[in-house]
C-alpha positions as CSV (number, residue, x, y, z in Angstrom):
1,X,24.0,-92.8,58.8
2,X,25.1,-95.1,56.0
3,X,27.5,-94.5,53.1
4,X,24.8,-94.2,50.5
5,X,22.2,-91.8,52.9
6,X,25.4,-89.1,53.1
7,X,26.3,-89.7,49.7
8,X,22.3,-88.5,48.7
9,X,22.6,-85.9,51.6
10,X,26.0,-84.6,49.8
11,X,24.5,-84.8,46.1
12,X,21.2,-83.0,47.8
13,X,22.5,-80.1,49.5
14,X,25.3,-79.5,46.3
15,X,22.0,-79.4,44.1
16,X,20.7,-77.1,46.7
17,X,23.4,-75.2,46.0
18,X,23.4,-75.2,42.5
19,X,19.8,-74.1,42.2
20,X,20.5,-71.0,44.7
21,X,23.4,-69.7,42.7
22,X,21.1,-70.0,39.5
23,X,18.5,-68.3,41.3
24,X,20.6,-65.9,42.3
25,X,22.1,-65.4,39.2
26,X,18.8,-65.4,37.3
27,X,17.3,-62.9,40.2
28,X,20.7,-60.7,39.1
29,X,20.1,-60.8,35.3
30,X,16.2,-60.0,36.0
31,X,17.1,-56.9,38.1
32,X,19.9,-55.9,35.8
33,X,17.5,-56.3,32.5
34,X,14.8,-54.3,34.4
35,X,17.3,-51.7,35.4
36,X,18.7,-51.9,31.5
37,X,15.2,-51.1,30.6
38,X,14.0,-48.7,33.2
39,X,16.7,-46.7,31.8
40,X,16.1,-46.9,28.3
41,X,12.4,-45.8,29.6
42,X,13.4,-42.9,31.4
43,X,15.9,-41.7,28.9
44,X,13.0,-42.5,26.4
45,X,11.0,-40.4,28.0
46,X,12.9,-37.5,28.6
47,X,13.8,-37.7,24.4
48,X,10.2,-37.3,24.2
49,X,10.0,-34.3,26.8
50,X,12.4,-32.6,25.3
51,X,11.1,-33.2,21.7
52,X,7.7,-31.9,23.4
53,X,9.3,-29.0,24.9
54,X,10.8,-28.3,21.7
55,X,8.2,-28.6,19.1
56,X,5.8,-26.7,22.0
57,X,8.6,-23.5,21.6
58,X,8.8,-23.6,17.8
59,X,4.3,-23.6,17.8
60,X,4.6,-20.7,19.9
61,X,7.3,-18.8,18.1
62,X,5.4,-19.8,14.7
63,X,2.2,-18.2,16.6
64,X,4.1,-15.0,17.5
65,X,5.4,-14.8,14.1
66,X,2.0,-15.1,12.6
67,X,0.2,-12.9,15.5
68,X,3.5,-10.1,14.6
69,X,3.3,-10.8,10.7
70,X,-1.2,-10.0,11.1
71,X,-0.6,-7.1,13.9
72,X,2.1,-5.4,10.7
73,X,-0.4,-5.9,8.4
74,X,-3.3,-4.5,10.6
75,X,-1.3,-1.8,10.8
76,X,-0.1,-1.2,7.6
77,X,-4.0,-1.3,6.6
78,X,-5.0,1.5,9.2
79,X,-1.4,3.5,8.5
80,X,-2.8,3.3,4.4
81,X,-6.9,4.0,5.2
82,X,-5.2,7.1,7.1
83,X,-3.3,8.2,4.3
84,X,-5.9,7.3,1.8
85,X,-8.1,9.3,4.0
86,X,-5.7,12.5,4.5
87,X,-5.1,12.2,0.6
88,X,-9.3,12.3,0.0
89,X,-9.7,15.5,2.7
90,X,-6.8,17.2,0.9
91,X,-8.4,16.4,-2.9
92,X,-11.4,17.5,-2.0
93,X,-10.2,20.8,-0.2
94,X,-8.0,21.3,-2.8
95,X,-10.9,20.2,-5.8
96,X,-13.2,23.0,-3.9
97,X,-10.3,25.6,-3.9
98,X,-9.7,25.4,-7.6
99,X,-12.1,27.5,-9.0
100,X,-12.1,30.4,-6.3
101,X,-7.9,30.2,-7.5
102,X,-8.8,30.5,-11.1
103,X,-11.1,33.2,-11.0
104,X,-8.7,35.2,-8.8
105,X,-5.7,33.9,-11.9
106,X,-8.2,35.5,-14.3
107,X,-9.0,38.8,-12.5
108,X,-5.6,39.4,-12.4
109,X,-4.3,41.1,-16.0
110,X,-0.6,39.5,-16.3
111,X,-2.2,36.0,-15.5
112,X,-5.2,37.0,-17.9
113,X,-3.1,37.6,-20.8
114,X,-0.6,34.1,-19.9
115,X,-4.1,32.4,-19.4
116,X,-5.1,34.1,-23.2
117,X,-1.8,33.4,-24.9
118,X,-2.0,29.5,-23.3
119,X,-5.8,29.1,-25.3
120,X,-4.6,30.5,-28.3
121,X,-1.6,28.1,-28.7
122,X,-3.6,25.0,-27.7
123,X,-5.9,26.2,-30.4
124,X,-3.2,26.2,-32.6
125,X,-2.6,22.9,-32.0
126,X,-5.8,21.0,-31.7
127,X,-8.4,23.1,-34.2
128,X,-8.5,21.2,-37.3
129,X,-9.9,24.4,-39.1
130,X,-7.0,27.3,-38.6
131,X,-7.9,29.4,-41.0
132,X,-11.0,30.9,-39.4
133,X,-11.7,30.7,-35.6
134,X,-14.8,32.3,-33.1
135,X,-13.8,33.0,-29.8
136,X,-16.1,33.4,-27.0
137,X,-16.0,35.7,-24.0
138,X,-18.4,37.2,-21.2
139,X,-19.2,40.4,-22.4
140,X,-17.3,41.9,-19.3
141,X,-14.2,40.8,-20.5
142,X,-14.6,41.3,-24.2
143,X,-12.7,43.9,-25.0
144,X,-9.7,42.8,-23.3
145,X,-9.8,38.9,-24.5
146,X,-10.1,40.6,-28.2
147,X,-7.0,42.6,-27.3
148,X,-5.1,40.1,-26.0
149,X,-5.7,37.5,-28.2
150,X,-5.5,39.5,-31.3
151,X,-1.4,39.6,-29.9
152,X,-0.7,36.0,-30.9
153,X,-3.0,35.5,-34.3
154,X,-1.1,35.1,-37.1
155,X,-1.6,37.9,-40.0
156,X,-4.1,35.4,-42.3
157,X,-6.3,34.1,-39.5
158,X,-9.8,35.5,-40.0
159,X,-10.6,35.9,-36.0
160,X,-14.5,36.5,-35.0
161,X,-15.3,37.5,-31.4
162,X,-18.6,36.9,-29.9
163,X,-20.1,38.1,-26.6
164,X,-21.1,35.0,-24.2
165,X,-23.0,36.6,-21.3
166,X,-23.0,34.3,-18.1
167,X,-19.5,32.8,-19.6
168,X,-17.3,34.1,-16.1
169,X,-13.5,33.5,-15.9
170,X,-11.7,32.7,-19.3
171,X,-12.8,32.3,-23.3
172,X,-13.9,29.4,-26.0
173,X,-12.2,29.4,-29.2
174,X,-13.9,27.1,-32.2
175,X,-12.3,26.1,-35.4
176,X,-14.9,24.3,-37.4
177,X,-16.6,21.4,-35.2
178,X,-13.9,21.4,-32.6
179,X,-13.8,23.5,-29.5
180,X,-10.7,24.6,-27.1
181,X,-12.8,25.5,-23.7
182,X,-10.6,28.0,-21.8
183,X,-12.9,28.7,-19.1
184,X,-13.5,27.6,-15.6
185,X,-16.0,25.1,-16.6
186,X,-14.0,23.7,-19.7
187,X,-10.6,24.1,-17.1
188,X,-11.7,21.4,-14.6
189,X,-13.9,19.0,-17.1
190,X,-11.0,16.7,-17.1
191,X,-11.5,15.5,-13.2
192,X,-9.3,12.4,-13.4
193,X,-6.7,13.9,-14.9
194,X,-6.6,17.0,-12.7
195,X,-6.7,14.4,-9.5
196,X,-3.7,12.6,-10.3
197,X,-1.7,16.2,-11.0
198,X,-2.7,17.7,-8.4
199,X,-2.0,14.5,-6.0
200,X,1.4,14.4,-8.1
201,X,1.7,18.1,-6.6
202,X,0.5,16.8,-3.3
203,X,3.6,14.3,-3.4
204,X,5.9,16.7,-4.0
205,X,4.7,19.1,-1.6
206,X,4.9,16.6,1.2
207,X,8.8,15.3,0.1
208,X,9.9,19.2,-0.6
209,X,12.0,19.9,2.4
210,X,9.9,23.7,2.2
211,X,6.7,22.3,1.6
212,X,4.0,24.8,1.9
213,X,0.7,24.2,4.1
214,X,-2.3,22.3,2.1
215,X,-4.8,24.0,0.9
């Protein structure tokens, strides 16, 4: 072999060389980029899991919050409808009861007379016309309204008593145009107002640590 065939065999095999180490060293910096970016995919991914996983526990807490928050209020609802329900049974029991109660107040002669003295001071009160009055009572109880209200009429009120037949429980006493209406009927004409006392009694019946049985 002559000088200048090793001399291209020598240059030949070191460019051999050359190109392997860059291929190897390029094959090195592929495998380490792909490795460099399998990991950031993988560690990517799991970010994204775990953001998943998370926003995946907070829509299911925020769905339990809302399912606890309606199932409350459902019951709240039914625990008022109940009450409102209880309160309606008891008002109307009660409503039914009252005039039974104030005929048995009436027939009594200590409550008769309270009931009597209670007319004649509203009377006092309300009648524009004081000087002369007309009081009305069933003819059955007459006599004794005229007795008892006779007991708290001053000494210059000019006091007429007329016989109402079919009146029942209690008396009417008129000044002029206006009209105090002691008896059942005139009693329980104010309905709203008797509701709310009698649900205010209700209340405190229910709180009262010896409340008594409702009506």
């Amino acid at each position: 072999m002559s000088a200048t065939e090793s001399l291209l065999e020598a240059q030949t095999v070191a460019l051999l060389r050359r190109l392997a180490r860059e291929q190897d060293a390029r094959a090195h910096r592929i495998a380490d980029d792909a490795a460099a970016q399998g990991a950031d995919i993988v560690r990517k991914a799991r970010a994204e899991a775990r953001a998943r996983v998370h926003q995946a526990v907070v829509e299911t807490r925020r769905e339990q919050q809302r399912a606890l928050v309606q199932r409350r209020a459902a019951l709240e609802t039914s625990a008022r409808q109940r009450q409102q329900a209880a309160l309606g049974d008891w008002l109307g029991r009660a409503w039914r009861a009252l005039p039974d109660a104030l005929q048995s107040r009436w027939s009594d002669p200590a409550a008769r007379a309270q009931w009597c003295a209670a007319a004649m001071q509203a009377a006092s009160r309300d009648l524009l016309q004081r000087e002369t009055v007309q009081v009305e009572a069933d003819a059955r109880w007459l006599a004794d309204v005229r007795r008892l209200v006779a007991a708290h009429c001053a000494a210059d009120l000019v006091v007429t008593f007329v016989a109402h037949d079919g009146l029942g429980a209690g008396l009417r006493i008129r000044g002029g145009p206006a009209c105090v209406d002691a008896t059942i009927a005139g009693l329980l004409a104010p309905r709203d107002r008797i509701a709310a006392e009698l649900l205010a009694e209700f209340a405190r019946l229910v709180e009262s640590p010896n409340a008594v049985s409702t009506p």
